[in-house]
N, C-alpha and C positions, 0 to 999 in steps of 0.2 A: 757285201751281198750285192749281187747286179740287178741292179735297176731299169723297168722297160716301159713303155710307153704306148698307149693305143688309141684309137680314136673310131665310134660310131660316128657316120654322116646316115641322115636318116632323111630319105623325101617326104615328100609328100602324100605321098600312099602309106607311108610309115614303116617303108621297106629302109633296110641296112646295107651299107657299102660293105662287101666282104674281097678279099684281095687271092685268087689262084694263084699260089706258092708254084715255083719253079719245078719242073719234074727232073732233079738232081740227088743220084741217091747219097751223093755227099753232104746234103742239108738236112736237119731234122722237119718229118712232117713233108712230104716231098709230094706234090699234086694233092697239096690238102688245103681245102678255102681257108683261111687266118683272117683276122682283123688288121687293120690296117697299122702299122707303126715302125717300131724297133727297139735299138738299144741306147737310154740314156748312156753317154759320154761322159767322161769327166771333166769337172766343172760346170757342168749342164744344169738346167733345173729339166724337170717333167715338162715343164709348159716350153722349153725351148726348142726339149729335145723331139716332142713332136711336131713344132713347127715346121724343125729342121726338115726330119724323115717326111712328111706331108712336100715339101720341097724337093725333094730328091725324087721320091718315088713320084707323083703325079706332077709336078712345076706347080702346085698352090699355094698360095702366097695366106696362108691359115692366119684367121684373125676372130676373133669376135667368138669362142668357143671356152668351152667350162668342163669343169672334172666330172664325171661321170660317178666315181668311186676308187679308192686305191685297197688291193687286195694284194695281201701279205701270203703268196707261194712258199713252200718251202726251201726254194732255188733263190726266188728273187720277189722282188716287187716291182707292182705295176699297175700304174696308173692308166687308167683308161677316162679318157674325154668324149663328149659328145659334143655335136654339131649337127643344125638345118643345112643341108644344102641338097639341093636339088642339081645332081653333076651329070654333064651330057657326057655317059661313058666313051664315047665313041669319038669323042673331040680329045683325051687324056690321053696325054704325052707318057704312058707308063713306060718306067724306070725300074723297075723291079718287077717280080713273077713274072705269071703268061696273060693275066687279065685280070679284071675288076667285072665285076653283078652286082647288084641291088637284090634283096631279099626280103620276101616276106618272113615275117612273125613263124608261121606254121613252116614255111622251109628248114627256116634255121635251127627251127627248137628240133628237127627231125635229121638235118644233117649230121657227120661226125666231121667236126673242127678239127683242126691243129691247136697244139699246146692248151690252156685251160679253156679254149674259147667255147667250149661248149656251159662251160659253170657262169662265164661272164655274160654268156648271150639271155641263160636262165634269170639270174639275176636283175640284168636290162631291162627283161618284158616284166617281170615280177613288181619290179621294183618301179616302172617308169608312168 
């Protein structure tokens, strides 16, 4: 089963880092906000593999961050991690999608996500 990997940064307003997916209709979810991650790799653990993707997509050198919750998809699993960080969008070397926002609570719960991100974001507030 494939395994994936996500990561809340959340400032200090207690808004969330959400990532605008590519507008390719070759990719699933195509100009839909997604949370930030990807695909654990083989041989990877979770906590590597989204160092990794954090690396690739933004150049952050991710350190100092903890499991959020791992939820068992019918497709796959995936871990999602949380993180403080307070990131000047504007300065990020993005590598993936068309852009990166910060969101409030009430945004997200009202947006439609890509893939489960709308049940992980419920979750998040519910649970946080």
């Amino acid at each position: 089963m494939e395994k994936s990997v996500g990561i809340f940064f959340e400032n200090d307003e207690g808004e969330i880092l959400f990532l605008l997916r590519d507008d390719k209709p070759s990719i699933l979810y195509p100009n839909q906000w997604d949370v930030l991650g990807g695909v654990v790799e083989n041989g990877e653990t979770a906590k590597e593999a989204i160092a990794r993707e954090m690396q690739e997509e933004l150049e952050i050198d991710l350190k100092n961050f903890e499991v959020f919750k791992v939820f068992n998809w019918p497709e796959k699993i995936e871990t999602i991690f949380y993180k403080k960080l307070n990131l000047d969008i504007n300065k990020v070397n993005l590598h993936e999608g068309q852009r990166i926002k910060y969101f409030s609570k009430k945004e997200l719960l009202s947006m439609d996500l890509a893939f489960y991100d709308n049940e992980i974001v419920k979750d998040f507030f519910k649970n946080k």
